[in-house]
TIMARKOL-571659 format. One line per 8 residues: their letters; for each residue z, y negated, x negated of N, C-alpha, C, O. Coordinates in steps of 0.2 Angstrom, whole numbers, plus 5000, padded with zeros to 4 digits. Layout:
BEGIN
a> Z/Y/X/Z/Y/X/Z/Y/X/Z/Y/X | ...
END
This chain:
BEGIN
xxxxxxxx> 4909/5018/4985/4916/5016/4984/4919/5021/4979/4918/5027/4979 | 4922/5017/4974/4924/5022/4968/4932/5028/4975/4934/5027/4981 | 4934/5032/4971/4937/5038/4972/4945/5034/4975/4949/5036/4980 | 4945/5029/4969/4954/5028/4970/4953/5023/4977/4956/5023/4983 | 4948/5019/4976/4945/5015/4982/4948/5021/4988/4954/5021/4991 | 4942/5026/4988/4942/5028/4995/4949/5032/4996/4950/5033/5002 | 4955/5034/4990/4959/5035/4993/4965/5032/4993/4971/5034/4995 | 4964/5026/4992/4971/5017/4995/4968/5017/5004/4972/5017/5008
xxxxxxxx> 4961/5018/5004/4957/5018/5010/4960/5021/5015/4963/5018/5020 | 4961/5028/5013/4964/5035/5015/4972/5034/5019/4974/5036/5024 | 4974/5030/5014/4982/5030/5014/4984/5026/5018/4989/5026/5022 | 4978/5020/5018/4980/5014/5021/4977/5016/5029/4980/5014/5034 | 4971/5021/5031/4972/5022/5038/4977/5027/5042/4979/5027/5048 | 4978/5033/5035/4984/5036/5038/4988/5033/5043/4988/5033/5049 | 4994/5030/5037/4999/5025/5036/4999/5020/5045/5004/5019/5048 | 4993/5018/5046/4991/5013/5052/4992/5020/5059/4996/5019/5064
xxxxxxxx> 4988/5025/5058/4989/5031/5063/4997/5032/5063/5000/5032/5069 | 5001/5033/5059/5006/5036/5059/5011/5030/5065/5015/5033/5069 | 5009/5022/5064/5013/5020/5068/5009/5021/5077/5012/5019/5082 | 5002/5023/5078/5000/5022/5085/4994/5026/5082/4993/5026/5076 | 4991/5028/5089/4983/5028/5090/4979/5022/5090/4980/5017/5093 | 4975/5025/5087/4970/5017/5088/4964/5019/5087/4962/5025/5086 | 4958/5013/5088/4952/5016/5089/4948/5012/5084/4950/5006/5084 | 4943/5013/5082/4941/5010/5075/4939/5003/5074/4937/5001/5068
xxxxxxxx> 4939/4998/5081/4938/4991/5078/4948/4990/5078/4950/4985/5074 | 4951/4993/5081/4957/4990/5080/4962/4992/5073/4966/4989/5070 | 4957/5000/5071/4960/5000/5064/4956/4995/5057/4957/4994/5051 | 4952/4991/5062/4947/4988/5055/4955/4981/5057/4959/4979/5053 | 4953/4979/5062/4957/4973/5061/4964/4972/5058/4965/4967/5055 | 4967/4978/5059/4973/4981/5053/4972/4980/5049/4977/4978/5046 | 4967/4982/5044/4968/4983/5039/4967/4977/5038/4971/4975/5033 | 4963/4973/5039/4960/4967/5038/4970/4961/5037/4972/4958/5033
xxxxxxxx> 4972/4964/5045/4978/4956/5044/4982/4960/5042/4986/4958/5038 | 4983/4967/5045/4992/4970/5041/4990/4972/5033/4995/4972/5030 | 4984/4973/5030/4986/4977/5024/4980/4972/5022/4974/4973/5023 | 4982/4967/5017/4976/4962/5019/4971/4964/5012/4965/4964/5012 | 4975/4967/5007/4972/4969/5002/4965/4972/5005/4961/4972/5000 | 4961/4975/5010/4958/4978/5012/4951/4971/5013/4945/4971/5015 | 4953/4968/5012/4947/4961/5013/4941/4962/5008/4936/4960/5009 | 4943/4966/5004/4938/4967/4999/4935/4972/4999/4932/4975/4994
xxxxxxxx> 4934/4978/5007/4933/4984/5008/4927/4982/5011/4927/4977/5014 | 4921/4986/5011/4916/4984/5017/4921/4988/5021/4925/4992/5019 | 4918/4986/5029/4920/4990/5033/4914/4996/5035/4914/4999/5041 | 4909/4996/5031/4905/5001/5032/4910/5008/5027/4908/5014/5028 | 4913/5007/5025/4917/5014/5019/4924/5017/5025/4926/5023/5025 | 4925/5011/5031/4929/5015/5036/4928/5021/5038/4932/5026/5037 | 4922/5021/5043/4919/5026/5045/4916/5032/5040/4917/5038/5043 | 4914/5032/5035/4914/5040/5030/4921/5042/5030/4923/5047/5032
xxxxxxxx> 4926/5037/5029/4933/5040/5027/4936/5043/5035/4941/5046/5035 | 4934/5041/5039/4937/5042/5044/4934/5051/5047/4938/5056/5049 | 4926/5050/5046/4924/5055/5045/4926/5060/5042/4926/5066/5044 | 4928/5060/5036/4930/5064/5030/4937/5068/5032/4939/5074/5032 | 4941/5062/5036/4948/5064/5038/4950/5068/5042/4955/5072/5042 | 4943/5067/5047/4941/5074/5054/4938/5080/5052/4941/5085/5053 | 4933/5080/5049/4934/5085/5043/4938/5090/5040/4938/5096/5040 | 4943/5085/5037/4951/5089/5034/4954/5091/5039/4957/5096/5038
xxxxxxxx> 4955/5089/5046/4959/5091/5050/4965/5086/5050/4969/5087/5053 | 4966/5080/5047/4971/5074/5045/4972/5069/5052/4977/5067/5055 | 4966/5070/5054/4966/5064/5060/4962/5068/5067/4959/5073/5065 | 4962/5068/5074/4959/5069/5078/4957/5063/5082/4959/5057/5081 | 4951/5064/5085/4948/5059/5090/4947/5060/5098/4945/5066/5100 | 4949/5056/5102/4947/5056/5109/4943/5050/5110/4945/5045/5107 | 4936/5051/5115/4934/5048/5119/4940/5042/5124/4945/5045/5127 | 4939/5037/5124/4943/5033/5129/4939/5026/5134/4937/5021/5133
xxxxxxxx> 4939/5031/5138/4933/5024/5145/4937/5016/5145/4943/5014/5147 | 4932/5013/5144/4937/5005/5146/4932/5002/5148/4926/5004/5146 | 4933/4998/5153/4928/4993/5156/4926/4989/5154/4930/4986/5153 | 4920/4986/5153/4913/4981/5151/4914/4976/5153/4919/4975/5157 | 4910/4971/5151/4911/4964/5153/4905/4965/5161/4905/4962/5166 | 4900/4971/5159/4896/4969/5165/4898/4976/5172/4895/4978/5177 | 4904/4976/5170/4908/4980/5176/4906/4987/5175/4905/4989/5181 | 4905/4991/5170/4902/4996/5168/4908/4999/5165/4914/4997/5165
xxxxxxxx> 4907/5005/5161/4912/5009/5159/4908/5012/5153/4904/5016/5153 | 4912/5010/5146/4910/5012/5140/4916/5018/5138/4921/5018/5141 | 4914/5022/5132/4920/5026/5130/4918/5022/5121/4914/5021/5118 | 4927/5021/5120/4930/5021/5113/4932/5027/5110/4933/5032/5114 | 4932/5028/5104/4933/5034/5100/4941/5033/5098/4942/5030/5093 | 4946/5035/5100/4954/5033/5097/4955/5040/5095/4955/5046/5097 | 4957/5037/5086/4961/5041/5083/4968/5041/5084/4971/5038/5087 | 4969/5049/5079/4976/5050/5081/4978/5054/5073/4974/5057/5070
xxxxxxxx> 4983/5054/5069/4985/5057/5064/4987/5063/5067/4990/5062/5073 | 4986/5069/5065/4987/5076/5065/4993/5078/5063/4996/5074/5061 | 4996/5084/5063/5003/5087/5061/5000/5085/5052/5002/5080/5048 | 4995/5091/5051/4992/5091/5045/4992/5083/5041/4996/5082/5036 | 4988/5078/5043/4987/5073/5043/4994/5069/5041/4995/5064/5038 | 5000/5071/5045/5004/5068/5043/5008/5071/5039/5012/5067/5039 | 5009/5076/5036/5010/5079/5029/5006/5081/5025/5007/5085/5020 | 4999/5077/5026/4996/5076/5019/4998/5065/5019/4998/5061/5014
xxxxxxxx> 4999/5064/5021/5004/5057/5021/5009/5057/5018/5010/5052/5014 | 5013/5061/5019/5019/5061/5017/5018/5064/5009/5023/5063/5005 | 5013/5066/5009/5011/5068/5001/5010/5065/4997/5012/5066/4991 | 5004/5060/5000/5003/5054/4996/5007/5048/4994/5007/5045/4989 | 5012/5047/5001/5016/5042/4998/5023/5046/4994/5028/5043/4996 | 5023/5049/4991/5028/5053/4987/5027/5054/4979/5031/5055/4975 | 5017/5053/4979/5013/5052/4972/5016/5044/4969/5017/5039/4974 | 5018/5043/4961/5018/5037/4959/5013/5041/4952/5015/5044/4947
xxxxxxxx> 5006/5037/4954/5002/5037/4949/5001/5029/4945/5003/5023/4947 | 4997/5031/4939/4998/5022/4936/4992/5018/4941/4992/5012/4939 | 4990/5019/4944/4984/5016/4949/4987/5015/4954/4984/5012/4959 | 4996/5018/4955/5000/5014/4961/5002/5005/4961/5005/5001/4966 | 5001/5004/4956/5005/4996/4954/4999/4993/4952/5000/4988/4948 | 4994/4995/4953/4988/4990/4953/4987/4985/4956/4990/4985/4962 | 4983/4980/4955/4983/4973/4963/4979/4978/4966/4980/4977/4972 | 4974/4983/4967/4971/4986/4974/4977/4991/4979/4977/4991/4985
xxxxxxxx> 4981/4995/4973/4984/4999/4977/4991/4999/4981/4994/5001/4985 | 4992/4993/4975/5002/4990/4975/5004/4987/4985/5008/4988/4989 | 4999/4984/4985/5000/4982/4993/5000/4987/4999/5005/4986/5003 | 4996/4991/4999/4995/4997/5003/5002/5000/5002/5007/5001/5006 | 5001/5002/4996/5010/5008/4994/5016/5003/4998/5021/5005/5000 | 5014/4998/4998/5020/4991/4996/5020/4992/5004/5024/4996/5006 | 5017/4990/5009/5012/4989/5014/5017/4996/5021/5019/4996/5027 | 5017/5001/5015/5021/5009/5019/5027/5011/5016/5028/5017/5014
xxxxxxxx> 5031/5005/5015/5039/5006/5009/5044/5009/5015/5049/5012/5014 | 5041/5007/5022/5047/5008/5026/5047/5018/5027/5051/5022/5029 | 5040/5021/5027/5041/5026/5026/5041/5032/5019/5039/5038/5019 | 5042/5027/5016/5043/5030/5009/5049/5031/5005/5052/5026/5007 | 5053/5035/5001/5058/5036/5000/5063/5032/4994/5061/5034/4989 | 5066/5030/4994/5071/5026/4992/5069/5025/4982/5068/5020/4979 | 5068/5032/4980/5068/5033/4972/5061/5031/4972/5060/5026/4969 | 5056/5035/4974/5047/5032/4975/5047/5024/4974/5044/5022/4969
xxxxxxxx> 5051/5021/4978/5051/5013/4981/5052/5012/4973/5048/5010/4969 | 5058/5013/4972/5059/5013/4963/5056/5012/4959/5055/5007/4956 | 5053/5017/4958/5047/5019/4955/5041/5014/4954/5039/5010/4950 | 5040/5015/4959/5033/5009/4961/5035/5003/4958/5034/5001/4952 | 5038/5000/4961/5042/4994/4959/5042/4993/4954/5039/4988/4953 | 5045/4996/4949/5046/4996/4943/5039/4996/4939/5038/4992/4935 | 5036/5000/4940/5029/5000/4936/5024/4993/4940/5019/4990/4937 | 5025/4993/4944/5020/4985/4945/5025/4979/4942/5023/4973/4943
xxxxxxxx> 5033/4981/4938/5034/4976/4937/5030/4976/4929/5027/4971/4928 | 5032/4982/4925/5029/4983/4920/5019/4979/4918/5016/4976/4914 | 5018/4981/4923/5012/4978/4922/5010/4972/4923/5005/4969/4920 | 5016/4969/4928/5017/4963/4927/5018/4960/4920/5015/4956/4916 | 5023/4962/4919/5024/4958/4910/5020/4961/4907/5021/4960/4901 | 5015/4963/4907/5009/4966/4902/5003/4959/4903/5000/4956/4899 | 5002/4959/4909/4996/4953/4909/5001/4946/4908/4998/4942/4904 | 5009/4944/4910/5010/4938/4907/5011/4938/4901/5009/4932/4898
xxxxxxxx> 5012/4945/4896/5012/4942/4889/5005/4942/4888/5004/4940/4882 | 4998/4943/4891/4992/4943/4887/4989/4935/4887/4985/4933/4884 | 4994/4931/4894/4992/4924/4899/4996/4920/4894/4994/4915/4891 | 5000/4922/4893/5001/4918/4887/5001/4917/4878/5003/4912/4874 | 4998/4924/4878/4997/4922/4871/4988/4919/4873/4987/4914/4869 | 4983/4921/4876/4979/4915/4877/4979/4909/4880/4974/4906/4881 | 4987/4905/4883/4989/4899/4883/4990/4895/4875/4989/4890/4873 | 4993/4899/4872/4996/4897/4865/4986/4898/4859/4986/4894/4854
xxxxxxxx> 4983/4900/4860/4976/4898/4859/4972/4895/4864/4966/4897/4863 | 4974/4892/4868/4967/4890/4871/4964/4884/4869/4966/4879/4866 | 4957/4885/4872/4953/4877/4867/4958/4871/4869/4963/4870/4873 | 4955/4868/4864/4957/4861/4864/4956/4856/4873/4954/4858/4878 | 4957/4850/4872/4957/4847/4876/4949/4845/4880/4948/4840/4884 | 4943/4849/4876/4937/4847/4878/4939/4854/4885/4937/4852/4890 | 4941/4858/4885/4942/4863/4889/4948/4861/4893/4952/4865/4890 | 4951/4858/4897/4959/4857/4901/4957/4864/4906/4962/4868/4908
xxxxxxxx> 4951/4864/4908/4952/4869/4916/4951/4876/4915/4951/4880/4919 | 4950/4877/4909/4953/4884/4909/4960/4886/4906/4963/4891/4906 | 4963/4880/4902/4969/4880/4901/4974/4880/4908/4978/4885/4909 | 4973/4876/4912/4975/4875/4918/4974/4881/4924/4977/4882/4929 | 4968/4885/4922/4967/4891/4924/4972/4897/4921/4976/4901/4925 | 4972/4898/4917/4978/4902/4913/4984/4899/4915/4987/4904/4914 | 4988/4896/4916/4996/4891/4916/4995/4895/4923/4998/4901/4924 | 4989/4891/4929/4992/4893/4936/4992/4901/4937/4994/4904/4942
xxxxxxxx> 4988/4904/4931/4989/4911/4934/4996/4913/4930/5000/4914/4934 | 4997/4912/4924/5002/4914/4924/5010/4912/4926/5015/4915/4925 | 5009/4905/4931/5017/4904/4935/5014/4909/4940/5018/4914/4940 | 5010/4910/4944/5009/4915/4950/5010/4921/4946/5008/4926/4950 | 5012/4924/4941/5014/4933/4940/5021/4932/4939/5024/4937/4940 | 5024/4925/4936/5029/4925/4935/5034/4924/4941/5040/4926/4940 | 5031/4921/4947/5034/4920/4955/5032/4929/4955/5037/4932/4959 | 5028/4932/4953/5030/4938/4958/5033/4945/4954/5034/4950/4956
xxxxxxxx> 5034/4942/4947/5040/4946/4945/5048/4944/4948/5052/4948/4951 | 5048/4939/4947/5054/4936/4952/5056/4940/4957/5062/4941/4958 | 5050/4942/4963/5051/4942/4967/5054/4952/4967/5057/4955/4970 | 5050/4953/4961/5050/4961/4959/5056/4961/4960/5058/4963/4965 | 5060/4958/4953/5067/4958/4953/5072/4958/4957/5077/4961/4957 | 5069/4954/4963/5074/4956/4969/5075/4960/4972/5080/4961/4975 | 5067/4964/4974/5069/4969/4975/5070/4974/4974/5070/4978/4978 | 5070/4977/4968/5071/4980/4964/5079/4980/4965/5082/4985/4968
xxxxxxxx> 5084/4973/4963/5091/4972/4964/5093/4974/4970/5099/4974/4970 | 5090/4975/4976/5094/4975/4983/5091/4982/4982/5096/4985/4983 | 5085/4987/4981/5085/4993/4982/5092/4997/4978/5095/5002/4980 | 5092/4994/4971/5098/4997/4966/5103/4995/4972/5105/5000/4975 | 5105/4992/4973/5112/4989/4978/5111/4994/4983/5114/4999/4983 | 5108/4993/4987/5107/5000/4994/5108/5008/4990/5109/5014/4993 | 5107/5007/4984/5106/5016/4982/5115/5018/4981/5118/5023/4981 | 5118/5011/4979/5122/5013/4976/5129/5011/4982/5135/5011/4980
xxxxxxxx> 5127/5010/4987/5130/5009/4993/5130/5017/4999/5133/5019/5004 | 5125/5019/4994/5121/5025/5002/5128/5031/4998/5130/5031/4992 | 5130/5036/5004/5135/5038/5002/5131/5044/4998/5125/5045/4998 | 5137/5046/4995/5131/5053/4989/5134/5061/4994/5136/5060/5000 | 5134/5065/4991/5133/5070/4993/5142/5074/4994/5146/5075/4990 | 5141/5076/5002/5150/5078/5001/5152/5081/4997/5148/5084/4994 | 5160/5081/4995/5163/5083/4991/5162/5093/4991/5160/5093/4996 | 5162/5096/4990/5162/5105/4992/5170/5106/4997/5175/5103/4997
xxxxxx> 5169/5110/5000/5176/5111/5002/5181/5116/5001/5179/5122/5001 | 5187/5115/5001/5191/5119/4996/5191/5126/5000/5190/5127/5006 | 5191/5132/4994/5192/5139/4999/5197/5138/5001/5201/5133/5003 | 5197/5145/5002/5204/5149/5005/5209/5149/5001/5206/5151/4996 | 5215/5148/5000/5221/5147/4997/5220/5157/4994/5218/5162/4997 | 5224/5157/4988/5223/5163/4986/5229/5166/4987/5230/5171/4985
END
């Protein structure tokens, strides 16, 4: 798994610890239905990263016994995010690199906005919106050449990708407008207060 891979990985099981403990088929399913971008992960690259993490000191593990279907007693591995672990969390979601507003990474970031700061969110935002108008203008200067009518379904392949980037700048846009309206709603910084009378 390339680097940026194993650290959207990183971020995205942090991010899951941070809201609970969990133990590694329940962080697979996570990632799977809450952070769906992860569908294209093997879930064999879990377990090194998760290893990796206990390692750094980011994550701890306990044994936890639960009962069998044949009235036996197995033990689960449940993780847990660490002090550490979670200020290198807090680290990462504070980076806005250009591999943040990618289709691999924008979901994940997008995924952990509730614990990310106000100007970040900004940020992000805006750069996946930019990226967005980079692939509509590329979508449609090859609609404006595409073959002739012996070809319709790659014409019809370009149209429908480009109304799907165009619904999800749309979508940028609004949020982008309600985060500028929350910023400029939120109170700023108190006035100083007056000295002492001279």
């Amino acid at each position: 798994m390339s680097a940026r891979r194993t650290r959207v990985l990183e971020l995205a099981v942090l991010g899951l610890l941070y809201e609970a403990p969990l133990h590694g088929y329940e962080l697979r399913k996570r990632l799977t239905f809450q952070l769906g971008a992860f569908r294209a992960f093997s879930y064999g690259s879990l377990y090194p990263c998760l290893k990796e993490m206990l390692r750094q000191g980011h994550v701890s593990q306990t044994p936890q016994a639960e009962g069998s279907a044949r009235g036996g007693r197995r033990s689960r591995i449940v993780y847990r995010l660490t002090d550490t672990g979670h200020e290198h969390l807090h680290g990462l979601l504070t980076e806005v690199a250009p591999a943040t507003s990618d289709d691999e990474c924008f979901g994940v970031h997008f995924a952990l906005f509730g614990h990310t700061g106000p100007d970040v969110r900004l940020r992000i935002l805006h750069g996946r919106r930019d990226r967005l108008h980079t692939r509509l203008a590329d979508l449609r200067a090859r609609l404006a050449h595409a073959p002739g009518p012996a070809d319709d379904y790659t014409f019809e392949l370009y149209r429908h990708d480009a109304e799907s980037v165009e619904r999800e700048i749309h979508w940028l846009d609004g949020l982008i407008a309600r985060e500028q309206r929350d910023a400029r709603s939120r109170p700023g910084p108190a006035p100083p207060r007056p000295g002492p009378p001279v």
